[in-house]
C-alpha positions as a Markdown table, in Angstrom:
| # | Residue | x | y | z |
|---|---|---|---|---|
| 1 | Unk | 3.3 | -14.7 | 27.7 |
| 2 | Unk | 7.0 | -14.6 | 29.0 |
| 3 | Unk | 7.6 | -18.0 | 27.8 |
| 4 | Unk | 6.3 | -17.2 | 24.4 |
| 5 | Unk | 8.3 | -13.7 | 24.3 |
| 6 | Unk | 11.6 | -15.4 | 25.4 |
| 7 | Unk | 11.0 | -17.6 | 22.3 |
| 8 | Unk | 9.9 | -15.3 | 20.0 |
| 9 | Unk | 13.3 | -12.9 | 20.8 |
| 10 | Unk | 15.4 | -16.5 | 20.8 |
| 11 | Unk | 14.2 | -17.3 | 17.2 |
| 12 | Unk | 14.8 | -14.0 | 15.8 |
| 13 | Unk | 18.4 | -14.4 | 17.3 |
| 14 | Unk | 18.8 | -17.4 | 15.5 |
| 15 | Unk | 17.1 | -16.0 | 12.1 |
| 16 | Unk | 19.7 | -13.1 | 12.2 |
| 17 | Unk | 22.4 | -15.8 | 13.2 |
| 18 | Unk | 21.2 | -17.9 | 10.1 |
| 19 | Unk | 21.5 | -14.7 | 8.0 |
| 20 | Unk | 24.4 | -13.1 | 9.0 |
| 21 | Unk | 26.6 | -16.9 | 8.3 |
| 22 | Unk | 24.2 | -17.1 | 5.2 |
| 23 | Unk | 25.6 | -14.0 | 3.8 |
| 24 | Unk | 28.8 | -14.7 | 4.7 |
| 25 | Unk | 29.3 | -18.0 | 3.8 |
| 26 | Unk | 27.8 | -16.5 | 0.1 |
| 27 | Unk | 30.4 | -14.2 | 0.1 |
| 28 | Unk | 32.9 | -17.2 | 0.2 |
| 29 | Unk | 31.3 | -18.8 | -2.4 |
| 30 | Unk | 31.4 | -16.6 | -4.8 |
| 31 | Unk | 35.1 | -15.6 | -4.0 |
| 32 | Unk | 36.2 | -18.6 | -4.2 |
| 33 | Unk | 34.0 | -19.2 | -8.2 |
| 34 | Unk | 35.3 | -15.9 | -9.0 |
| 35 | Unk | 39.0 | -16.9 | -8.0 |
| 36 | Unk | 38.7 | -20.5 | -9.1 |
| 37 | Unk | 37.3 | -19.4 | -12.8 |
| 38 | Unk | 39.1 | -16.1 | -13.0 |
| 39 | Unk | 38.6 | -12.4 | -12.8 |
| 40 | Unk | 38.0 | -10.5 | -16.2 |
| 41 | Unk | 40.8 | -7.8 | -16.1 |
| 42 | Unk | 40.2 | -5.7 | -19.5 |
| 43 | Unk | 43.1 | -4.2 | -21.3 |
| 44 | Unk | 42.3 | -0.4 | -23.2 |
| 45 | Unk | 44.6 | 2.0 | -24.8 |
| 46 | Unk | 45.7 | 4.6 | -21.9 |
| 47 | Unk | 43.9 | 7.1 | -23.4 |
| 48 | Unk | 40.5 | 4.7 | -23.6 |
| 49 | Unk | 41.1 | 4.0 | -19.6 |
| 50 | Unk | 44.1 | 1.4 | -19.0 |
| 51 | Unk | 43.7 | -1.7 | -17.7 |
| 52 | Unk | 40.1 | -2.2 | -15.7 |
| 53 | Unk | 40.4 | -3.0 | -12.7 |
| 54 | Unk | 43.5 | -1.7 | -11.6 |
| 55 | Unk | 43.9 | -3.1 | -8.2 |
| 56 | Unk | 44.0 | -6.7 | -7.7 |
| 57 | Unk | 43.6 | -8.4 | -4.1 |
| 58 | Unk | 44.7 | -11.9 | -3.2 |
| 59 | Unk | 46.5 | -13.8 | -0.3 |
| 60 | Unk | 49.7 | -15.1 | 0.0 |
| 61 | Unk | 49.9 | -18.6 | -1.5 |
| 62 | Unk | 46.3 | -18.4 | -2.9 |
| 63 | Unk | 46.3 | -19.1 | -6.8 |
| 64 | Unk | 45.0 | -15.3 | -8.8 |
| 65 | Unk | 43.5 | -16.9 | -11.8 |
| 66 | Unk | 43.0 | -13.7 | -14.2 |
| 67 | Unk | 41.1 | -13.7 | -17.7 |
| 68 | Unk | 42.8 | -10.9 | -19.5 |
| 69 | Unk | 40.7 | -9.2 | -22.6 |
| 70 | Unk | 41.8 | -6.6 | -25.2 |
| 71 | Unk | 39.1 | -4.3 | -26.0 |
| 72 | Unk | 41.0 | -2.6 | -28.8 |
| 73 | Unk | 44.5 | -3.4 | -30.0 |
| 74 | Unk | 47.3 | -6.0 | -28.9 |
| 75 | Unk | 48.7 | -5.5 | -25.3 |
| 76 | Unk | 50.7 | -7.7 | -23.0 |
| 77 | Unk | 50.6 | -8.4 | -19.4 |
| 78 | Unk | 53.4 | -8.9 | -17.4 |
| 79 | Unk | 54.2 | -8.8 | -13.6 |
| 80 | Unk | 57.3 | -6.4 | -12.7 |
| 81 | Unk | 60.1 | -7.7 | -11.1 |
| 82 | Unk | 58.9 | -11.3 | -11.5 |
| 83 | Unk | 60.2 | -14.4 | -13.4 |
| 84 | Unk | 56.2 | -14.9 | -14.7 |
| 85 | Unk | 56.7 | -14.6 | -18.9 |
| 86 | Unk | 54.9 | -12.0 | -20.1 |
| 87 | Unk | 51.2 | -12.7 | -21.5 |
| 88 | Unk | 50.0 | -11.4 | -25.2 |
| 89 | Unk | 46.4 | -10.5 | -25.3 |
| 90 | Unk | 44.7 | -10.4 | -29.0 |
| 91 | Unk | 41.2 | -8.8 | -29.6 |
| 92 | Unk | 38.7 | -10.8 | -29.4 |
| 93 | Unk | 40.3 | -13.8 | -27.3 |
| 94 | Unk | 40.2 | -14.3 | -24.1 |
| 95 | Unk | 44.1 | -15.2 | -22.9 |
| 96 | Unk | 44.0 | -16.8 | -18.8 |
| 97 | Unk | 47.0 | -16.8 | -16.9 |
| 98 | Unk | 47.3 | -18.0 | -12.9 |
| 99 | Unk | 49.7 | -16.1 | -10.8 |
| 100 | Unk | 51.0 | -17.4 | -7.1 |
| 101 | Unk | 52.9 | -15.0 | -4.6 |
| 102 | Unk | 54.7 | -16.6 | -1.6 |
| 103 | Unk | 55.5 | -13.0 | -0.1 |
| 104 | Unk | 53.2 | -10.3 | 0.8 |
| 105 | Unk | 53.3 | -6.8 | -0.6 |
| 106 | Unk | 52.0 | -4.4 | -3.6 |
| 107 | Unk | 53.7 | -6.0 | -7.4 |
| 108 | Unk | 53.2 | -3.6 | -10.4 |
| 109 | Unk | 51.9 | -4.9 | -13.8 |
| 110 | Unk | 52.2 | -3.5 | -16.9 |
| 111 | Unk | 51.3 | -4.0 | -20.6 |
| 112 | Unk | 54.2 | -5.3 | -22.6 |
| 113 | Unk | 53.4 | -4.4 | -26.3 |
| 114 | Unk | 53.4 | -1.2 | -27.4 |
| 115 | Unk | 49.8 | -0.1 | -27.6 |
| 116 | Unk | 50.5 | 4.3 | -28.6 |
| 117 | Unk | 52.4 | 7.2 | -27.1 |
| 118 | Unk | 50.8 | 7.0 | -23.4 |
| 119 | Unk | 51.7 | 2.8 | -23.5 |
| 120 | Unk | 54.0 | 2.9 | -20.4 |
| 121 | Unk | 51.2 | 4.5 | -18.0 |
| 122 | Unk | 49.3 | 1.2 | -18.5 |
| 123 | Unk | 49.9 | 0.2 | -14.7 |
| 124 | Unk | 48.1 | -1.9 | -12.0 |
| 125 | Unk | 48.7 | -3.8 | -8.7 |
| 126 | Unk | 48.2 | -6.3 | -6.9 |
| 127 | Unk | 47.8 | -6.4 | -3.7 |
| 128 | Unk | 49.2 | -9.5 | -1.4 |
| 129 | Unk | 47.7 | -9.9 | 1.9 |
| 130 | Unk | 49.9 | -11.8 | 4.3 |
| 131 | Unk | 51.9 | -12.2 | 7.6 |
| 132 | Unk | 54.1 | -9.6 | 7.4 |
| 133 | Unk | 57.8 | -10.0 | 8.2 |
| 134 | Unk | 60.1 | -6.9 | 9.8 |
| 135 | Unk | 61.3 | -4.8 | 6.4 |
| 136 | Unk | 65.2 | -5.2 | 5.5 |
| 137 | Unk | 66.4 | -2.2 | 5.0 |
| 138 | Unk | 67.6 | -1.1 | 1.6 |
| 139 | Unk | 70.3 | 0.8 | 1.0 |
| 140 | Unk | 69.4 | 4.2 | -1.0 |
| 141 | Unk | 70.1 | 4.6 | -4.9 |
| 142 | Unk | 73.7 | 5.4 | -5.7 |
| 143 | Unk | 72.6 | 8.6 | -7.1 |
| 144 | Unk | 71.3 | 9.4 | -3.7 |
| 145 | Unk | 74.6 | 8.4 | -1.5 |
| 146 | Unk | 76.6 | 10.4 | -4.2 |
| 147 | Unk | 74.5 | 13.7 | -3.8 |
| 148 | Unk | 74.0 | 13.5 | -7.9 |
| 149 | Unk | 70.8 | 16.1 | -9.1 |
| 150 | Unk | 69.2 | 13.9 | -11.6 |
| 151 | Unk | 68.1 | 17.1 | -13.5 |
| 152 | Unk | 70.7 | 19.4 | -13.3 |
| 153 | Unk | 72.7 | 20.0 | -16.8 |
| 154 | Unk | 75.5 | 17.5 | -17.9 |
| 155 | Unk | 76.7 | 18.4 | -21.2 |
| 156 | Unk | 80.4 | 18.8 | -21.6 |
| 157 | Unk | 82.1 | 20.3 | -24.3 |
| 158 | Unk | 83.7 | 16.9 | -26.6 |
| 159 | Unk | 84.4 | 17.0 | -30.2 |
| 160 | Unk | 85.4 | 13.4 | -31.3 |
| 161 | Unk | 87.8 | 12.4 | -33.9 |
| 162 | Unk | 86.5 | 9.1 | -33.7 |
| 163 | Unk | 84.4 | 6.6 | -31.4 |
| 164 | Unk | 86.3 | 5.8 | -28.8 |
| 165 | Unk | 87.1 | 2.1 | -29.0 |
| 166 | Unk | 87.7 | -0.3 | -26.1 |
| 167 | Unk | 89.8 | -2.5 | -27.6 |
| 168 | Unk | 91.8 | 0.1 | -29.0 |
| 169 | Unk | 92.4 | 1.1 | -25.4 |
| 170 | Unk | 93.3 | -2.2 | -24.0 |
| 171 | Unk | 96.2 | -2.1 | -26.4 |
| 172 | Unk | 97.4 | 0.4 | -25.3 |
| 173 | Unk | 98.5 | -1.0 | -21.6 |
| 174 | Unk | 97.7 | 2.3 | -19.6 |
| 175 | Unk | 98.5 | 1.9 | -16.4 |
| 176 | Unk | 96.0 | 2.9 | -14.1 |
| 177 | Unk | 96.1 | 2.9 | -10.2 |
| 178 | Unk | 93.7 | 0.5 | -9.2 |
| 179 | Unk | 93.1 | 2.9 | -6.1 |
| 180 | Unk | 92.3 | 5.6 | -8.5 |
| 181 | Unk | 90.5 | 4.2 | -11.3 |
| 182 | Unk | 89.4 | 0.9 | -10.9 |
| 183 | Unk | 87.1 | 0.6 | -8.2 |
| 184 | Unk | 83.6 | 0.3 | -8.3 |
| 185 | Unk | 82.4 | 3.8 | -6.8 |
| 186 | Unk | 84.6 | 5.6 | -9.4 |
| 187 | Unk | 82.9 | 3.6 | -12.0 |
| 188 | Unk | 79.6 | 4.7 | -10.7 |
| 189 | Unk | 80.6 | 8.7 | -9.3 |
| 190 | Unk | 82.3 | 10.0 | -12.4 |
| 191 | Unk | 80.9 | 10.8 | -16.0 |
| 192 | Unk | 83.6 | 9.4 | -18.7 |
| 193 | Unk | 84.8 | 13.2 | -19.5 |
| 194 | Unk | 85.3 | 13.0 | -15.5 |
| 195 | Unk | 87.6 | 10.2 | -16.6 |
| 196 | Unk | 88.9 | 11.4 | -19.7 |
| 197 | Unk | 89.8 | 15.0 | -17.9 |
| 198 | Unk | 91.7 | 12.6 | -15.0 |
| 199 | Unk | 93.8 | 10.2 | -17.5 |
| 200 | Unk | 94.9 | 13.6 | -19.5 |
| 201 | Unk | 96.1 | 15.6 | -16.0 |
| 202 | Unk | 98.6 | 11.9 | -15.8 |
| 203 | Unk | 101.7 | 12.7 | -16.2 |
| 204 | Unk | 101.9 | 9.6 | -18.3 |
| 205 | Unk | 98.1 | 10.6 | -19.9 |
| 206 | Unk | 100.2 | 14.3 | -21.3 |
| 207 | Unk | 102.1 | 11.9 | -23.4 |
| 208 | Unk | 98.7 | 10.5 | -25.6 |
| 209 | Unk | 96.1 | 12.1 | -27.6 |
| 210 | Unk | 93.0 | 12.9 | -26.7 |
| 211 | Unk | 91.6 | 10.3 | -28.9 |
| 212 | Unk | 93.5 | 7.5 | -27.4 |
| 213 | Unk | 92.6 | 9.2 | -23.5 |
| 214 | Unk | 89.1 | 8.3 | -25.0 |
| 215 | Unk | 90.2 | 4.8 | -26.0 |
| 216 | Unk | 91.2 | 4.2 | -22.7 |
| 217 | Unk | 88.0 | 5.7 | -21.0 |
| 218 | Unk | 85.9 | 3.2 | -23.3 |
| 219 | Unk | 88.2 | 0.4 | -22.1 |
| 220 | Unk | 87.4 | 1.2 | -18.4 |
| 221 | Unk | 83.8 | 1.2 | -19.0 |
| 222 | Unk | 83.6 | -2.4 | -21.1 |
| 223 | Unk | 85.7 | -3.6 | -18.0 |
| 224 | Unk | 82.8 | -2.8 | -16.0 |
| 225 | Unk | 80.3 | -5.1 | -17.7 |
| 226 | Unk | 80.3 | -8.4 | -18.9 |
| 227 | Unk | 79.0 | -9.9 | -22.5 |
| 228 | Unk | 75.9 | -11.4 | -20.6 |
| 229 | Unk | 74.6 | -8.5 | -18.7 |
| 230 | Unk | 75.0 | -5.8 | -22.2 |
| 231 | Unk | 72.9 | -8.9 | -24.0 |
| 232 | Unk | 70.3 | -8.6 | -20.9 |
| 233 | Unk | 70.2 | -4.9 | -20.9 |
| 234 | Unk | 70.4 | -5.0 | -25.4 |
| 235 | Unk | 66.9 | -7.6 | -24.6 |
| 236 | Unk | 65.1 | -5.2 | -22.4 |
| 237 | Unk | 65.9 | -2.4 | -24.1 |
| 238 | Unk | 63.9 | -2.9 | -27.5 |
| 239 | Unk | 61.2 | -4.5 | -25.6 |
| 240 | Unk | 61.2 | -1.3 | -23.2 |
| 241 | Unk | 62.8 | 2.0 | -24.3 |
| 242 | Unk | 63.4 | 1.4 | -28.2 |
| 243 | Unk | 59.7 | 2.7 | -28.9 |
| 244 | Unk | 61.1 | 6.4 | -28.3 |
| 245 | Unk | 64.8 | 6.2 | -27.8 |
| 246 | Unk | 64.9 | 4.1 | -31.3 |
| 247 | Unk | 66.7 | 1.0 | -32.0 |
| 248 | Unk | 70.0 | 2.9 | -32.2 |
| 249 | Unk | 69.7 | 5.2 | -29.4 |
| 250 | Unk | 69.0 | 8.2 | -31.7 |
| 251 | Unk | 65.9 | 9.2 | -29.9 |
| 252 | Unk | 63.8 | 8.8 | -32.8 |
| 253 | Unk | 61.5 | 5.9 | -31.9 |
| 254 | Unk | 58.0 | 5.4 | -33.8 |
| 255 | Unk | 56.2 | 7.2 | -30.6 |
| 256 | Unk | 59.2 | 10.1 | -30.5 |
| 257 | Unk | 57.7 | 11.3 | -33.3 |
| 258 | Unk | 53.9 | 11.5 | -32.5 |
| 259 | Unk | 54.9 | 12.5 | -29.2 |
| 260 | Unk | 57.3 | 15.6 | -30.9 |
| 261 | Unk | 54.3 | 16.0 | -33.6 |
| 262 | Unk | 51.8 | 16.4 | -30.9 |
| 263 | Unk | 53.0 | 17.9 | -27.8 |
| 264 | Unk | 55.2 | 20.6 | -28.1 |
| 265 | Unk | 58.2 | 20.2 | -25.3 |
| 266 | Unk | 57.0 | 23.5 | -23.0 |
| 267 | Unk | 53.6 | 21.8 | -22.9 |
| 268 | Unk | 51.9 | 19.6 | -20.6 |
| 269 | Unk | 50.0 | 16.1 | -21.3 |
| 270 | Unk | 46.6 | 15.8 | -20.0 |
| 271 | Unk | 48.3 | 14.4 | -16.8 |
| 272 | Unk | 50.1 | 17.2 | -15.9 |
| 273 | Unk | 53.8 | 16.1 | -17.3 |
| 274 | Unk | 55.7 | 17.7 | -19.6 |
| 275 | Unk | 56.5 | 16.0 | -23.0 |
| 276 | Unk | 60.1 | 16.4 | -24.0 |
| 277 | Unk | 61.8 | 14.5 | -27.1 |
| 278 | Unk | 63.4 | 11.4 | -25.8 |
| 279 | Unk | 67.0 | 11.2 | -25.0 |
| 280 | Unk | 69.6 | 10.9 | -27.9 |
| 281 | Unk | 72.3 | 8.2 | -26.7 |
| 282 | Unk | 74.3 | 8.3 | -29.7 |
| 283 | Unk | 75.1 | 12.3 | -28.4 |
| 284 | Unk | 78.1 | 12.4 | -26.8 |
| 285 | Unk | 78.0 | 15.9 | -25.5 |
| 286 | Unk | 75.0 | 14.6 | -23.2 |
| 287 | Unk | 75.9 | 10.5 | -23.1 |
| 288 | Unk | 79.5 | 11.4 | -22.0 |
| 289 | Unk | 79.2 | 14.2 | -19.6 |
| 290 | Unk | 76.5 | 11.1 | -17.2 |
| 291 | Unk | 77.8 | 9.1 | -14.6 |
| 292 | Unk | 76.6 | 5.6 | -14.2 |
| 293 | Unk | 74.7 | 6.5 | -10.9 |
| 294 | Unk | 73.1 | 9.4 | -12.6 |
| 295 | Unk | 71.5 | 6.8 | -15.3 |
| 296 | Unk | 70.7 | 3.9 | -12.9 |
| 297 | Unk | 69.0 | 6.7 | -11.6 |
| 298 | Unk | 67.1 | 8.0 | -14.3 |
| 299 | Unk | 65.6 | 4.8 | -14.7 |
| 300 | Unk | 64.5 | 4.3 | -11.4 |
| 301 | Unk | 62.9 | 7.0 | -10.7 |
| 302 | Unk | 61.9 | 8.4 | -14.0 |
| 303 | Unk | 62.2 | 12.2 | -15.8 |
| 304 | Unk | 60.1 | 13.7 | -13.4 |
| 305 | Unk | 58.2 | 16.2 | -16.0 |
| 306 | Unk | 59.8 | 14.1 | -19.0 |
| 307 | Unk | 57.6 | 11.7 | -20.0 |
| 308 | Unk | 59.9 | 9.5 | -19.2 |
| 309 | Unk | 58.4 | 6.6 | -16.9 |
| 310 | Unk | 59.4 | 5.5 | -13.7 |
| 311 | Unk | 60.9 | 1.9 | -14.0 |
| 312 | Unk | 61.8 | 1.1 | -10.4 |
| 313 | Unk | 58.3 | -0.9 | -9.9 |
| 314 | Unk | 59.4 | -3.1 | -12.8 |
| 315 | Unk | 63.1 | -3.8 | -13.4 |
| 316 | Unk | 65.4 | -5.5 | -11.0 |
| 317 | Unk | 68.6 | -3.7 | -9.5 |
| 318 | Unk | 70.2 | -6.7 | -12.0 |
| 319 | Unk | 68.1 | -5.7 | -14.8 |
| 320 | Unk | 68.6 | -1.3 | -14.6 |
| 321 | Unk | 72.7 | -2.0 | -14.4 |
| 322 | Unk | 71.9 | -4.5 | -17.2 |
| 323 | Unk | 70.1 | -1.3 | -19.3 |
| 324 | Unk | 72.7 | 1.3 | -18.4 |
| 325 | Unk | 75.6 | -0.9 | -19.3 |
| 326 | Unk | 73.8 | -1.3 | -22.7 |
| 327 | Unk | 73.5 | 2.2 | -23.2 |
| 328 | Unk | 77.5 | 2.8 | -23.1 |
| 329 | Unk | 77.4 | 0.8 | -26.1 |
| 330 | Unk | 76.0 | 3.9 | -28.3 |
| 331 | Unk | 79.2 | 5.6 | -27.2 |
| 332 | Unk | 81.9 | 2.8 | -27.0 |
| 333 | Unk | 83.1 | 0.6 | -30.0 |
| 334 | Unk | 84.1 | -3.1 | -28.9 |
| 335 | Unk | 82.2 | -3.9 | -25.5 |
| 336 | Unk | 82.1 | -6.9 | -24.2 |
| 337 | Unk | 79.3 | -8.1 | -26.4 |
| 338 | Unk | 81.5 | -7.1 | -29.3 |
């Protein structure tokens, strides 16, 4: 009877053995099919539920075969921060990309084509699972190290003649200190009225009118930049922010207006932001009275209560100096791209 027990106990060890490796070596299996023929990811409007799922998983080095599917209109999938060209998907095909990561960490993506107002809240990760290494630590926004309040008021009180022109201002041959105004944190701490207010109190600034002070402030600025980066930031601008800032900056994209027509500005989305009319860049008494830090940081972070997204997830540090360089060209005549 012992002998019979013992066996009897030793099987059913081995049967849950069996099964436990049997159900594990199924859940392999159909990992790996699913990985090696791809997961359906389905692309909706925002409003319809975003992309489904949201949150992808995969290990470092380990191919992510996704099938991506419209349900509705044309969207686009793209990886933030990543060299991978963006992917149109069409109704009613199915378009398969495979992705690779060789670090570990969370990657946003995004839809790339302009699906309606609440387009930019189409957002997803991924999820890399890996060894991981000891964090380098990042130095904080410049916004941050200046002590800049994203939202406080920046208007300043400018009535132009003219647009200011950089290459009227090189011609001039203002000498300017390069311990005073040439350095790199005074590019990024002042505003250009900041500027404009510091050529004029010159001794040799009392001698020019405001109109050429303002020449030499646009000069400054398309000395900070170079023809390359303003054609990046030109690029990822109408593929980006055009939608509601508008081609020329005027805040008067095709969504401006459904979002102005809709929502009133004191009102809240159904996600708990407020909706305000985009930016006007072409507006001097706002565009001139912003440091550079203060729109790098915009960007990055976002309007908080805006609408306005957060694009830190998605740009490179390259690619927001590339934007906010292109945005000084809705206030200054012959850039560097010009």
């Amino acid at each position: 009877m012992a002998t019979r027990r013992i066996r009897a106990e030793w099987i059913a060890r081995m049967l849950v053995l069996v099964l436990v490796f049997g159900l594990s070596a199924m859940a392999l299996a159909s990992r790996w099919i699913n990985r090696s023929q791809g997961i359906d990811v389905h692309a909706r409007m925002p409003e319809a539920g975003g992309w489904s799922p949201t949150i992808l998983n995969v290990d470092v080095g380990e191919p992510l075969n996704l099938r991506l599917i419209s349900d509705d209109v044309v969207h686009g999938f793209a990886v933030g921060q990543s060299n991978q060209p963006p992917v149109d998907i069409l109704p009613g095909k199915v378009a398969e990309v495979s992705l690779t990561f060789d670090d570990p960490g969370t990657y946003t993506f995004f839809c790339t084509r302009w699906c309606g107002p609440n387009h930019w809240r189409m957002r997803g990760t991924i999820e890399v699972n890996g060894p991981l290494d000891i964090p380098e630590t990042s130095d904080p926004p410049p916004y941050l190290t200046l002590g800049i309040d994203l939202d406080s008021p920046h208007e300043v009180p400018v009535d132009l003649v003219r647009r200011p022109s950089a290459k009227r201002g090189a011609a001039l041959d203002f000498d300017i200190s390069e311990e005073d105004y040439l350095t790199h944190d005074h590019y990024l701490s002042l505003s250009p009225y900041d500027t404009w207010l510091a050529v004029k109190g010159l001794p040799e600034g009392s001698q020019l009118s405001d109109s050429e002070i303002w020449d030499i402030v646009a000069w400054r600025w398309a000395s900070n930049t170079t023809s390359e980066a303003i054609s990046t930031g030109e690029e990822l601008y109408a593929q980006n922010c055009a939608a509601c800032h508008g081609q020329t900056g005027k805040g008067n994209g095709v969504f401006a207006r459904l979002v102005e027509g809709d929502t009133p500005a004191d009102s809240s989305s159904d996600f708990g932001h407020k909706i305000v009319a985009p930016t006007d860049f072409t507006d001097p008494i706002h565009m001139l009275g912003a440091a550079p830090a203060r729109l790098h940081g915009k960007i990055l972070r976002g309007g908080m209560g805006t609408g306005m997204p957060s694009w830190g997830q998605i740009f490179t540090e390259d690619q927001i100096w590339a934007i906010v360089d292109y945005l000084w060209t809705f206030q200054f005549l012959n850039t560097n791209k010009e």
